[in-house]
PyMOL Python script that loads the backbone (N, CA, C, O; Angstrom):
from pymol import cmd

cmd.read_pdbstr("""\
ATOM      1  N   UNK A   1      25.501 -34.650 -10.788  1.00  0.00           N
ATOM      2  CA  UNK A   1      24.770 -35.822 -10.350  1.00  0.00           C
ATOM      3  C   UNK A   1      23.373 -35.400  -9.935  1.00  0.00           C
ATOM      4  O   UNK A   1      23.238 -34.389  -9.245  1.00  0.00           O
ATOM      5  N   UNK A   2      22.507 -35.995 -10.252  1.00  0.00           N
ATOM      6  CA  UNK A   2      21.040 -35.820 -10.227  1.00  0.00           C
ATOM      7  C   UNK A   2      20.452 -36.716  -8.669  1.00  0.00           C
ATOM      8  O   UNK A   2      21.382 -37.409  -8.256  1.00  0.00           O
ATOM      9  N   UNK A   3      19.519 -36.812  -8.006  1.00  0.00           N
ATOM     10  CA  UNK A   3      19.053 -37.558  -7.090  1.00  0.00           C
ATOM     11  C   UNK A   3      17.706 -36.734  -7.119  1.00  0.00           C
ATOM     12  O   UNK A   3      17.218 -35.632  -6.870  1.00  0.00           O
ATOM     13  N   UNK A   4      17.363 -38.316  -7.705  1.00  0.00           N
ATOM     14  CA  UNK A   4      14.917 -37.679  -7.057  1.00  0.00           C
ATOM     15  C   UNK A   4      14.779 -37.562  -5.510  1.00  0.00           C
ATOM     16  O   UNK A   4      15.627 -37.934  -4.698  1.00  0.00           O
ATOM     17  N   UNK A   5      13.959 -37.170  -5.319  1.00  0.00           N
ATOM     18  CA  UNK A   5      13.555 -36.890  -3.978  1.00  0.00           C
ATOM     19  C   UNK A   5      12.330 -36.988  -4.122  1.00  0.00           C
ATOM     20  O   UNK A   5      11.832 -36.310  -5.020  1.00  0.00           O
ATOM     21  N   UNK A   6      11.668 -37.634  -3.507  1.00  0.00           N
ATOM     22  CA  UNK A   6       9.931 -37.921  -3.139  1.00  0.00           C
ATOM     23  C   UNK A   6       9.675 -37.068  -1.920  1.00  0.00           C
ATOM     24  O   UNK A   6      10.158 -37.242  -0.801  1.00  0.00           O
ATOM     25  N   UNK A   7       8.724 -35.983  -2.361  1.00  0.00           N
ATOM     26  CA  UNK A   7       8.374 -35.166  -1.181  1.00  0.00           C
ATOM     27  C   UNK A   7       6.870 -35.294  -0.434  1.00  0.00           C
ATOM     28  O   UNK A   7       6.128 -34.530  -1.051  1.00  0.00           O
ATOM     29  N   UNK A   8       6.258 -35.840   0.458  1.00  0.00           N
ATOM     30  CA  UNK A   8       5.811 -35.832   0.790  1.00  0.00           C
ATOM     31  C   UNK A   8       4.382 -34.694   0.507  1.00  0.00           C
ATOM     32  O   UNK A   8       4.543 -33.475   0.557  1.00  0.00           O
ATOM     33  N   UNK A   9       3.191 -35.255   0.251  1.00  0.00           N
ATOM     34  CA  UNK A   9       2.507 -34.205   0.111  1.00  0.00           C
ATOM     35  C   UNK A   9       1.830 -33.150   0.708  1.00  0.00           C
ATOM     36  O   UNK A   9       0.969 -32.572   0.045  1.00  0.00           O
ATOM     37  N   UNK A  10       2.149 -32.685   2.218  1.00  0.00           N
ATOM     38  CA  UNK A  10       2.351 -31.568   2.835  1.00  0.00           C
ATOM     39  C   UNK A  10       3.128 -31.257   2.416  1.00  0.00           C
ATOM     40  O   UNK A  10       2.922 -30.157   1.904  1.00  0.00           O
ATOM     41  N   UNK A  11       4.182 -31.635   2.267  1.00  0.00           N
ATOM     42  CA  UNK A  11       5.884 -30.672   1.682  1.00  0.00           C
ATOM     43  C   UNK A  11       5.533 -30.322   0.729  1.00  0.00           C
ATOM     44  O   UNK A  11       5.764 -29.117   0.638  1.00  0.00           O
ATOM     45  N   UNK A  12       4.877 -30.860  -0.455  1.00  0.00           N
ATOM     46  CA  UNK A  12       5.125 -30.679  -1.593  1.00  0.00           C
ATOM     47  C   UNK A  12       3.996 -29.114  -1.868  1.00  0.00           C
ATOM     48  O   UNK A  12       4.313 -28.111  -2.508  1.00  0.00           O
ATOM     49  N   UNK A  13       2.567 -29.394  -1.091  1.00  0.00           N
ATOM     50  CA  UNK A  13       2.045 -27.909  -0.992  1.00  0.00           C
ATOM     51  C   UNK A  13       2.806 -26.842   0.009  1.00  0.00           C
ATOM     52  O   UNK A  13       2.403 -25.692  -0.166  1.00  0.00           O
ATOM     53  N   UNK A  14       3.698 -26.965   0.897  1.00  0.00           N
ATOM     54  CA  UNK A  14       3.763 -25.913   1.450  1.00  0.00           C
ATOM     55  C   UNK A  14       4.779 -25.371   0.562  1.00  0.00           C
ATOM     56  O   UNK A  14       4.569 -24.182   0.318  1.00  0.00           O
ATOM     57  N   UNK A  15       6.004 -25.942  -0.106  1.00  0.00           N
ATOM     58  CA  UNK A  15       6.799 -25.734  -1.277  1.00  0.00           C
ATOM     59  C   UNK A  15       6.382 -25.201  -1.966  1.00  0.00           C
ATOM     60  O   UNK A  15       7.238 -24.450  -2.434  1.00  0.00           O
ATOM     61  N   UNK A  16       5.307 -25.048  -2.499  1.00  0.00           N
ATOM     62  CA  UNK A  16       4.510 -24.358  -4.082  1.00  0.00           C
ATOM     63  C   UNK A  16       3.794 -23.377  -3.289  1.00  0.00           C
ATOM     64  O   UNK A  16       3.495 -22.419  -4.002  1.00  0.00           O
ATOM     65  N   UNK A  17       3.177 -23.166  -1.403  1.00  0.00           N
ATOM     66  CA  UNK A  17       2.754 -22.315  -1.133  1.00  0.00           C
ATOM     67  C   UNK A  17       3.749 -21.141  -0.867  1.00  0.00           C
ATOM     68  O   UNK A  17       3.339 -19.991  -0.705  1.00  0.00           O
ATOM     69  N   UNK A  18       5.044 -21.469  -0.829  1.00  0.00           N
ATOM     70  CA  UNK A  18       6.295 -20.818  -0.266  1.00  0.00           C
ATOM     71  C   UNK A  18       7.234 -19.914  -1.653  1.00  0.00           C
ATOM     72  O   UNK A  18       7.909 -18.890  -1.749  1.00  0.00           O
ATOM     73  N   UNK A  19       6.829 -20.876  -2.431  1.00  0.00           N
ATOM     74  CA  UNK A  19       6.869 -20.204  -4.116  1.00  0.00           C
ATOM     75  C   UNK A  19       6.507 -19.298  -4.144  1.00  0.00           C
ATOM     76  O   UNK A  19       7.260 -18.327  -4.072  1.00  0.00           O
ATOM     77  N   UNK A  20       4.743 -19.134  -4.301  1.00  0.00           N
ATOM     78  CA  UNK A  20       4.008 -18.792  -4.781  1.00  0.00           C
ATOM     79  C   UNK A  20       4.364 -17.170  -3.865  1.00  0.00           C
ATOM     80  O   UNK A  20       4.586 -16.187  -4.572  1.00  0.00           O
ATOM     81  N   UNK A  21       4.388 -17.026  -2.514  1.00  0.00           N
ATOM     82  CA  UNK A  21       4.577 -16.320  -1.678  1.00  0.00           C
ATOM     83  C   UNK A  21       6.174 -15.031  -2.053  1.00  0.00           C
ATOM     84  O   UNK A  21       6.272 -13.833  -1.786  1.00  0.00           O
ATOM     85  N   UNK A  22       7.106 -15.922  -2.697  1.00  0.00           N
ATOM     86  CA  UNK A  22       8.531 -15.671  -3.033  1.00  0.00           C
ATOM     87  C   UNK A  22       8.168 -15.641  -4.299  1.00  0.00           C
ATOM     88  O   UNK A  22       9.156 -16.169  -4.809  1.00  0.00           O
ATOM     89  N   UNK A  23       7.390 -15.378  -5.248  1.00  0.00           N
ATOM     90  CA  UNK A  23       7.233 -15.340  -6.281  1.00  0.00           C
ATOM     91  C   UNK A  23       8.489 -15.914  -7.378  1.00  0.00           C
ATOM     92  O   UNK A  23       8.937 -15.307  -8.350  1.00  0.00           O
ATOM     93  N   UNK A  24       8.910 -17.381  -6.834  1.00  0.00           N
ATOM     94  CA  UNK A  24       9.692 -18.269  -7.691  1.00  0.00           C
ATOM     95  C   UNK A  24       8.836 -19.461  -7.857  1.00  0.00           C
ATOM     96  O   UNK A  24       7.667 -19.636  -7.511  1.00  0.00           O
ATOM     97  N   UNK A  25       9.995 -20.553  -8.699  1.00  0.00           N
ATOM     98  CA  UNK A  25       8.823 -21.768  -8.353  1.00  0.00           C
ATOM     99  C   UNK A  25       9.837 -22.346  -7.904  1.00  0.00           C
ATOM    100  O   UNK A  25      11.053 -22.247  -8.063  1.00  0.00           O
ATOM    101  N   UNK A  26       8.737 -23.337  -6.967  1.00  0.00           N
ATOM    102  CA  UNK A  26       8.845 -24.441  -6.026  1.00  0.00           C
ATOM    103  C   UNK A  26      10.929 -24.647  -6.424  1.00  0.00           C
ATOM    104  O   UNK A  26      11.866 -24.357  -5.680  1.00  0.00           O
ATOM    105  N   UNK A  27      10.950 -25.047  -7.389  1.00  0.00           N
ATOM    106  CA  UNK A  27      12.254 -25.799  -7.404  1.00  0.00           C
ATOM    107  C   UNK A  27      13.524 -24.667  -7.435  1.00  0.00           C
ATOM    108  O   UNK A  27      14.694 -25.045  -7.476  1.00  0.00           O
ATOM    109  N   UNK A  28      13.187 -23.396  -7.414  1.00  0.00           N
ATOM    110  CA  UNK A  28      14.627 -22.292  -6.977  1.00  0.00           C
ATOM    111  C   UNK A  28      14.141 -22.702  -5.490  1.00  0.00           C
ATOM    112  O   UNK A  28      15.177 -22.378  -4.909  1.00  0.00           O
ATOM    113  N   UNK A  29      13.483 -23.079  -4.688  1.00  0.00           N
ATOM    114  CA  UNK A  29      13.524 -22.918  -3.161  1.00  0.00           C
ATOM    115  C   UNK A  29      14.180 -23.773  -2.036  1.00  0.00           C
ATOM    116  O   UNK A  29      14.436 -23.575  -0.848  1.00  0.00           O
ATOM    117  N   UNK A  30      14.437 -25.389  -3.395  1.00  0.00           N
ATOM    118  CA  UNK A  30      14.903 -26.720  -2.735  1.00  0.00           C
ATOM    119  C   UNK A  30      16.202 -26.186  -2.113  1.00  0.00           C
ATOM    120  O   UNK A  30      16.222 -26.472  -0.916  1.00  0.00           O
ATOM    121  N   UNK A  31      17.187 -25.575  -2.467  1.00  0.00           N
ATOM    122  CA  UNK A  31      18.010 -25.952  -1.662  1.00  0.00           C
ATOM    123  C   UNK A  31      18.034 -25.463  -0.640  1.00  0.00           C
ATOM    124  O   UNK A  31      18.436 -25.980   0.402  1.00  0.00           O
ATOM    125  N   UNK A  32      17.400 -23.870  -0.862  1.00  0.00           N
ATOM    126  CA  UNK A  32      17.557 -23.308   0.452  1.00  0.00           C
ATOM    127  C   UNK A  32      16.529 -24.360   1.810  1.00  0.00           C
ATOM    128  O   UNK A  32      16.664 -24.366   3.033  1.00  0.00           O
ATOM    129  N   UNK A  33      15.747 -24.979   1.099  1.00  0.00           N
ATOM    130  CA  UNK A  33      14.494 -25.577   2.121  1.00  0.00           C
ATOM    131  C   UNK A  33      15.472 -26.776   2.461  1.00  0.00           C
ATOM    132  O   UNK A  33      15.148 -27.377   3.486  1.00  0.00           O
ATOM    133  N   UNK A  34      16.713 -27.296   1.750  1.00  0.00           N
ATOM    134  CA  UNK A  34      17.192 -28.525   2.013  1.00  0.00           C
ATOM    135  C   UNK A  34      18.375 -28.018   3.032  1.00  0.00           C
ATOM    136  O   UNK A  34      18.398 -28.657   4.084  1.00  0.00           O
ATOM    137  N   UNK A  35      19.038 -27.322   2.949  1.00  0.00           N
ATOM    138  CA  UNK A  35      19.982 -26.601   3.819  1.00  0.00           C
ATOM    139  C   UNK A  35      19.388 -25.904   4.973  1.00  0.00           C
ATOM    140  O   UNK A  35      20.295 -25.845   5.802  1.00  0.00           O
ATOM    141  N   UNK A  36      18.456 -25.412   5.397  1.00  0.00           N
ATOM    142  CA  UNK A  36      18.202 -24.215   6.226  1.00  0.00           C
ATOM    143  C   UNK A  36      16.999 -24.890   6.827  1.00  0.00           C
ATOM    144  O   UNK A  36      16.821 -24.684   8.028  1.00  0.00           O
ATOM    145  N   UNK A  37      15.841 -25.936   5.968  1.00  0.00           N
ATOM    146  CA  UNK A  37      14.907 -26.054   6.337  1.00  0.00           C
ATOM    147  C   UNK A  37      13.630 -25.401   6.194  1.00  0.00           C
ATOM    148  O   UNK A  37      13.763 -24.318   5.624  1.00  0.00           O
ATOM    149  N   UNK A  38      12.392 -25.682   6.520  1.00  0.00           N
ATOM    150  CA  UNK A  38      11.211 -25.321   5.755  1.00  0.00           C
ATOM    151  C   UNK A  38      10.775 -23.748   6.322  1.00  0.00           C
ATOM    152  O   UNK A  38      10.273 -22.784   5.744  1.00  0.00           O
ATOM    153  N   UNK A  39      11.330 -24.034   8.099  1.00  0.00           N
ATOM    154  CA  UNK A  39      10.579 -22.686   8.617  1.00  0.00           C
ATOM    155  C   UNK A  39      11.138 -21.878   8.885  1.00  0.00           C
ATOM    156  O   UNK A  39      10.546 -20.868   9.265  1.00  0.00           O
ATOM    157  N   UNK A  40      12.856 -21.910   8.815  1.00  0.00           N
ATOM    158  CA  UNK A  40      13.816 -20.820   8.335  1.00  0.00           C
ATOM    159  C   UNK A  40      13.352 -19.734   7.231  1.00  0.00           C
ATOM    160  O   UNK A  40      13.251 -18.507   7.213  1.00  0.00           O
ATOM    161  N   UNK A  41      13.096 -20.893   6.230  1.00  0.00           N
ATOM    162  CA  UNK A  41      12.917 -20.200   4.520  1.00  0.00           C
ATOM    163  C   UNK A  41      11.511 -19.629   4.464  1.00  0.00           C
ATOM    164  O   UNK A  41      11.389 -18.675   3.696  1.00  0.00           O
ATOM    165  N   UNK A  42      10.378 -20.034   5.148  1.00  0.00           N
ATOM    166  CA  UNK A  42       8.612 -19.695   5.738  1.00  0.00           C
ATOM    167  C   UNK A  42       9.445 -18.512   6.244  1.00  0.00           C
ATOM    168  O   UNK A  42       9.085 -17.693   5.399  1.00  0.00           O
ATOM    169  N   UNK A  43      10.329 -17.822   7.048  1.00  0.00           N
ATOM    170  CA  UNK A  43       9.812 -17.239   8.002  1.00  0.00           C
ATOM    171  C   UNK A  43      10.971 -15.694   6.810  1.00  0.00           C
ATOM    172  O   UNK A  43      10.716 -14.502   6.643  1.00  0.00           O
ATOM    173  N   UNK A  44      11.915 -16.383   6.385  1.00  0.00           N
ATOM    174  CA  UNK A  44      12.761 -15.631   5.777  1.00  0.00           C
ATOM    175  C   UNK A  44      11.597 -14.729   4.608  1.00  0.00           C
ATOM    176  O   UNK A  44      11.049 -13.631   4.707  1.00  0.00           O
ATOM    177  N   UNK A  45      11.570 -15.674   3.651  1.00  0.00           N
ATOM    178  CA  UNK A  45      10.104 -14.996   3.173  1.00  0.00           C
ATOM    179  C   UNK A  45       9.365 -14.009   3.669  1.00  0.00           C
ATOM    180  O   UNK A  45       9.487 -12.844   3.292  1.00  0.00           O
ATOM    181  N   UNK A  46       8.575 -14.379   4.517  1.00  0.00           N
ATOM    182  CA  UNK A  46       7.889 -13.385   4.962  1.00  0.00           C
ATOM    183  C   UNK A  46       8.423 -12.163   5.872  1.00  0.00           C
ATOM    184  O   UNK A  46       7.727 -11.220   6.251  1.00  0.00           O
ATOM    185  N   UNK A  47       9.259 -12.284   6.042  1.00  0.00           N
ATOM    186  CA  UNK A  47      10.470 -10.987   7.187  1.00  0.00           C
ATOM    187  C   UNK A  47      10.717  -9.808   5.701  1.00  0.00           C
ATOM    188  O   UNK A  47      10.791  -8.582   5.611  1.00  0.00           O
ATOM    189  N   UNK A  48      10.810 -11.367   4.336  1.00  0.00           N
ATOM    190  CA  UNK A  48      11.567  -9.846   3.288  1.00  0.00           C
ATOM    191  C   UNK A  48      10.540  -9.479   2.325  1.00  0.00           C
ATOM    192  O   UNK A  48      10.809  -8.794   1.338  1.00  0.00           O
ATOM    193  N   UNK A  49       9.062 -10.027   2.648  1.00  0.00           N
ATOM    194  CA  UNK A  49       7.668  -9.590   2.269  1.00  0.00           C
ATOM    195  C   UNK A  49       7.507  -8.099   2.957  1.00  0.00           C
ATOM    196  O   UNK A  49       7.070  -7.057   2.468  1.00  0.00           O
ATOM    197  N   UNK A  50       7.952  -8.345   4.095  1.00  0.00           N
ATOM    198  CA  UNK A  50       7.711  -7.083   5.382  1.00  0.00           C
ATOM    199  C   UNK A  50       8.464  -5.917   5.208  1.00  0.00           C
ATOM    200  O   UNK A  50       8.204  -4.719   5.326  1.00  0.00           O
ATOM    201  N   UNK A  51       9.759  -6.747   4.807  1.00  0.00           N
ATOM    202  CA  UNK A  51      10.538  -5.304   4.685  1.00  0.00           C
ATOM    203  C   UNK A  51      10.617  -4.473   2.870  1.00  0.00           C
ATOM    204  O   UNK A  51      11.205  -3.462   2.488  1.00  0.00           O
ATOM    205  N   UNK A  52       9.818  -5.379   2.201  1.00  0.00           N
ATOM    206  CA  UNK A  52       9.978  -4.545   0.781  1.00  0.00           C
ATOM    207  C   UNK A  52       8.554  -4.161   0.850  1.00  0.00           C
ATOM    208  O   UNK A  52       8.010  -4.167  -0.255  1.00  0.00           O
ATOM    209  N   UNK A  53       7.743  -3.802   1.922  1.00  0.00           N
ATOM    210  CA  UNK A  53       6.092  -3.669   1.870  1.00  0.00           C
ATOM    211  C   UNK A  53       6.270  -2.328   2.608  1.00  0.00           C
ATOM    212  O   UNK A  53       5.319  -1.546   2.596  1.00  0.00           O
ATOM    213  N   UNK A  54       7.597  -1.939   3.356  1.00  0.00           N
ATOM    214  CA  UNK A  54       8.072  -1.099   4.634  1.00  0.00           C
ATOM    215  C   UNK A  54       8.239   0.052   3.456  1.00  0.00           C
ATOM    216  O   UNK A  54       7.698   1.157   3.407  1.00  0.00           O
ATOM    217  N   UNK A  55       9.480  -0.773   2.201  1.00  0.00           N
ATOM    218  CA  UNK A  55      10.444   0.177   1.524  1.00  0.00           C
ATOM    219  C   UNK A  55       9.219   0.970   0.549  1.00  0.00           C
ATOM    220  O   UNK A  55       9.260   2.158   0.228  1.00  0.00           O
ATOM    221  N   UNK A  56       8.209   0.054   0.201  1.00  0.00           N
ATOM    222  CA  UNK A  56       7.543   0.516  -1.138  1.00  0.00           C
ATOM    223  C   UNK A  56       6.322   1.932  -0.143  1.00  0.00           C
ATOM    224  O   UNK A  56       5.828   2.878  -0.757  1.00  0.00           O
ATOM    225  N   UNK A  57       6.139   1.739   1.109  1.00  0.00           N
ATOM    226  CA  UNK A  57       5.396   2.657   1.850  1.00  0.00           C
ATOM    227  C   UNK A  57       6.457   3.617   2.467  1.00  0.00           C
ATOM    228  O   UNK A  57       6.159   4.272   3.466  1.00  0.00           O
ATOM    229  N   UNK A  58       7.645   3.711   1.915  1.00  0.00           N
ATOM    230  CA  UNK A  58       8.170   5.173   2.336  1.00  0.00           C
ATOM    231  C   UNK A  58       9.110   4.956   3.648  1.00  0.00           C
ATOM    232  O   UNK A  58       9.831   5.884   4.015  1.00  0.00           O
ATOM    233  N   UNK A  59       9.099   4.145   4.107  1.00  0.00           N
ATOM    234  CA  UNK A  59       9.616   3.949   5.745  1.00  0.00           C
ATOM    235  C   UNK A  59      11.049   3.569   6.032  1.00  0.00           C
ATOM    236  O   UNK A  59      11.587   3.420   7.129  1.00  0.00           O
ATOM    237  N   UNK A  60      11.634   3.424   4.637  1.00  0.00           N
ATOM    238  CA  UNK A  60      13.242   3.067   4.432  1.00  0.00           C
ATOM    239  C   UNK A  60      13.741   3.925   5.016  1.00  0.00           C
ATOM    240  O   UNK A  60      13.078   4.896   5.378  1.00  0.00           O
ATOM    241  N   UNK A  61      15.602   3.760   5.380  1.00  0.00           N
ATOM    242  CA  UNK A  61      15.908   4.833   5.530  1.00  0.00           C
ATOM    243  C   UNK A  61      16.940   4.771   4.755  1.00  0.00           C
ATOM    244  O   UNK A  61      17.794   3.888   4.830  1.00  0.00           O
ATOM    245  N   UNK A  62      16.942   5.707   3.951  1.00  0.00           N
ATOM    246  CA  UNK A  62      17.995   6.386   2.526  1.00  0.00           C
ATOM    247  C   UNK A  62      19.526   5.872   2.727  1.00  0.00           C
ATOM    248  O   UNK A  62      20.111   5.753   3.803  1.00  0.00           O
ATOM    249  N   UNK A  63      20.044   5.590   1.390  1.00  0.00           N
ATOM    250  CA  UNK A  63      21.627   5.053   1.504  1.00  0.00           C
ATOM    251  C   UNK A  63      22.379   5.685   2.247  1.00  0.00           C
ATOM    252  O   UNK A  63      23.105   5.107   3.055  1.00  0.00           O
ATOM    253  N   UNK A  64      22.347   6.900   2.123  1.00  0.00           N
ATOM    254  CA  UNK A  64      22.846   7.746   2.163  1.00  0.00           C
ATOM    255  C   UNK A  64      23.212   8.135   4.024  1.00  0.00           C
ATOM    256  O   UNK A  64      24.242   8.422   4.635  1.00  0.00           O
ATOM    257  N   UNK A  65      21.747   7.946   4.421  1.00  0.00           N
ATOM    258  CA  UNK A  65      21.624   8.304   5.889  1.00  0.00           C
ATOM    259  C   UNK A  65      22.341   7.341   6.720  1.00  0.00           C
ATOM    260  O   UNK A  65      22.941   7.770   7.705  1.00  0.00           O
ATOM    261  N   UNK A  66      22.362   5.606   6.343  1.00  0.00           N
ATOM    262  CA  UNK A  66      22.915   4.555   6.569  1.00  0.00           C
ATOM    263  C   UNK A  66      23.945   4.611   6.681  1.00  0.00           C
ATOM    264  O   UNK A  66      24.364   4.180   7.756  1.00  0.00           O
ATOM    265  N   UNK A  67      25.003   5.166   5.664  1.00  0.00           N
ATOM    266  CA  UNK A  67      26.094   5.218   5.363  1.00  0.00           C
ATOM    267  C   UNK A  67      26.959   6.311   6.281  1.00  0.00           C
ATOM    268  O   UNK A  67      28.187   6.293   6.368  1.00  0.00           O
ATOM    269  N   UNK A  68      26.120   7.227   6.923  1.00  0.00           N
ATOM    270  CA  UNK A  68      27.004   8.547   7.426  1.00  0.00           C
ATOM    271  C   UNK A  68      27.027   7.620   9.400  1.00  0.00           C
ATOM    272  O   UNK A  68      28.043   7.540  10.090  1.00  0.00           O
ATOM    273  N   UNK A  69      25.540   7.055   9.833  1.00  0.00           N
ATOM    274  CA  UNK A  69      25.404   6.526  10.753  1.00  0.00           C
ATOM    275  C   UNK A  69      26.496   5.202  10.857  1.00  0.00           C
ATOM    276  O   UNK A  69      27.222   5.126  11.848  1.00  0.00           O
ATOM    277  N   UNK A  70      26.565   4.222   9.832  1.00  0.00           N
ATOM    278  CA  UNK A  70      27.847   3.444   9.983  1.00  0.00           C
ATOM    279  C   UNK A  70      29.060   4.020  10.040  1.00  0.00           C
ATOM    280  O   UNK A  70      29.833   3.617  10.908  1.00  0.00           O
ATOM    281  N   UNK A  71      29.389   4.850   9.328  1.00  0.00           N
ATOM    282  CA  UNK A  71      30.775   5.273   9.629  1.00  0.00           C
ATOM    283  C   UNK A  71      31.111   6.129  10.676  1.00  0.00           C
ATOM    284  O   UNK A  71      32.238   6.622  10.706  1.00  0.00           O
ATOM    285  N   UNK A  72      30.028   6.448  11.812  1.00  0.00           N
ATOM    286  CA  UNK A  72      30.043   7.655  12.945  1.00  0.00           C
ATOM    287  C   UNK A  72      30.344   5.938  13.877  1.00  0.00           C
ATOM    288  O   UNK A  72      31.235   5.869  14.724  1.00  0.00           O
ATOM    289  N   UNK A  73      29.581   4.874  13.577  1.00  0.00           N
ATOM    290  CA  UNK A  73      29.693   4.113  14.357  1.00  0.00           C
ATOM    291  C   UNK A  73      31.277   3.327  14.648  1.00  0.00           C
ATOM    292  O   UNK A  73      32.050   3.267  15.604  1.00  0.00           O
ATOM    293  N   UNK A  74      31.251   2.853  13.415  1.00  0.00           N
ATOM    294  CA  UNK A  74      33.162   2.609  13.341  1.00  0.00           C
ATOM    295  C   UNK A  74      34.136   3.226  13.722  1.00  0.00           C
ATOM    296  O   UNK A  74      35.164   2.691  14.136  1.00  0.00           O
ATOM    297  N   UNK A  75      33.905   4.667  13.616  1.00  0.00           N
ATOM    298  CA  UNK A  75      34.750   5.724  14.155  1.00  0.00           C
ATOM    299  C   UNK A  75      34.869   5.636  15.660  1.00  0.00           C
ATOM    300  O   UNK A  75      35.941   5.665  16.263  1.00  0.00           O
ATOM    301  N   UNK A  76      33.704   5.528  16.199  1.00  0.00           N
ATOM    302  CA  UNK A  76      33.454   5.550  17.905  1.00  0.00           C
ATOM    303  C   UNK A  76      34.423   4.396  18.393  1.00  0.00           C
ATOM    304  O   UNK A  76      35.228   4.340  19.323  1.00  0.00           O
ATOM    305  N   UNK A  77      33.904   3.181  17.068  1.00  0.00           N
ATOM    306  CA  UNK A  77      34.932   2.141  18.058  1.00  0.00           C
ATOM    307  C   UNK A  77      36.118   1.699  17.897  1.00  0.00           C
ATOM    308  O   UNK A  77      36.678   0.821  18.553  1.00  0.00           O
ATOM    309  N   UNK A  78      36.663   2.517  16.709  1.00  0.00           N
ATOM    310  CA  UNK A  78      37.895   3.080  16.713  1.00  0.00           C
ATOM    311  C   UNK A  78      38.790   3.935  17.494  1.00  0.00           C
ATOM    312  O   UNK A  78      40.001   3.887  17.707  1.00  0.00           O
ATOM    313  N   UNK A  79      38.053   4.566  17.785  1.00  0.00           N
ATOM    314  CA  UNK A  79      38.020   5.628  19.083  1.00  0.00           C
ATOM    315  C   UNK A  79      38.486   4.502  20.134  1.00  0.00           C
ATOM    316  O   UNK A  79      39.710   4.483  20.266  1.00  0.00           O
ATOM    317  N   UNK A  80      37.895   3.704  20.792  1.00  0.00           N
ATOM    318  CA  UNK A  80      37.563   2.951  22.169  1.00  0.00           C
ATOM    319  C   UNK A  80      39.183   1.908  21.404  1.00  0.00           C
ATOM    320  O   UNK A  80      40.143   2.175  22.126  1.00  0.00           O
ATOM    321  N   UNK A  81      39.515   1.132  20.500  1.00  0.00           N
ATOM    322  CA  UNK A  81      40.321   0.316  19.871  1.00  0.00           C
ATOM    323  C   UNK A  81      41.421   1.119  20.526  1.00  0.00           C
ATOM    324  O   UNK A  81      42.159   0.556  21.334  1.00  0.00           O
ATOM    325  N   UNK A  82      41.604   2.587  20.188  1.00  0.00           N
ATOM    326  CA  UNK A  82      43.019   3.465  20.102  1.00  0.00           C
ATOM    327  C   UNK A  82      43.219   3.808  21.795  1.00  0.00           C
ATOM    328  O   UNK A  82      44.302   3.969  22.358  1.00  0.00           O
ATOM    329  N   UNK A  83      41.748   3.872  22.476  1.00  0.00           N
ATOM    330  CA  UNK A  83      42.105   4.510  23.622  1.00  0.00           C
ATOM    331  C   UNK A  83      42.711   3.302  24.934  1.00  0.00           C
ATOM    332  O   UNK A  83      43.132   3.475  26.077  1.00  0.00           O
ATOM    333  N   UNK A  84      42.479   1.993  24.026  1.00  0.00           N
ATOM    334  CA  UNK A  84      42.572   0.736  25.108  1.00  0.00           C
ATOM    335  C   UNK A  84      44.222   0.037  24.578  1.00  0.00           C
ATOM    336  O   UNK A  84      44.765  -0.968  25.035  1.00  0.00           O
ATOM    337  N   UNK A  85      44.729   0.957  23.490  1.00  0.00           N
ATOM    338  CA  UNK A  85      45.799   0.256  23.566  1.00  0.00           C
ATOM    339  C   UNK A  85      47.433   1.174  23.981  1.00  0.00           C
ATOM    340  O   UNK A  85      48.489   0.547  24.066  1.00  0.00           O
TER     341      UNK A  85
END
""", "prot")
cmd.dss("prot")
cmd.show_as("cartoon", "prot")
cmd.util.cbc("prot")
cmd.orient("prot")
């Protein structure tokens, strides 16, 4: 089922500015902008502008390193799970 929607023309530029930003167009963004809202998806954007601007300047930290730190972490509270029962 199809339904138009008349968007207002602030909406309709900040939509194509929010695109343009997410390098999609305007219409992959409706639902998330219809579910979540405009400054959820504004702000989501730009958080994962930040963090692939972090990864491409070196500042990630490796799968690898992630992976040994989560499982030291689970372990601990596995640890605390075994010692409380």
């Amino acid at each position: 089922m199809s339904i138009a929607v008349v968007l207002k023309p602030a909406h309709k530029r900040r939509l194509a500015r929010l695109a343009r930003e997410a390098g999609c167009e305007p219409q992959d963004l409706l639902d998330d902008v219809f579910k979540f809202g405009f400054d959820f998806v504004e702000q989501d954007i730009r958080e994962t502008g930040k963090g692939i601007a972090e990864l491409e300047a070196g500042k990630g930290i490796p799968h690898g390193q992630v992976m040994i730190e989560a499982r030291a972490v689970i372990a601990r509270h596995a640890g605390k799970q075994k010692a409380a029962a």
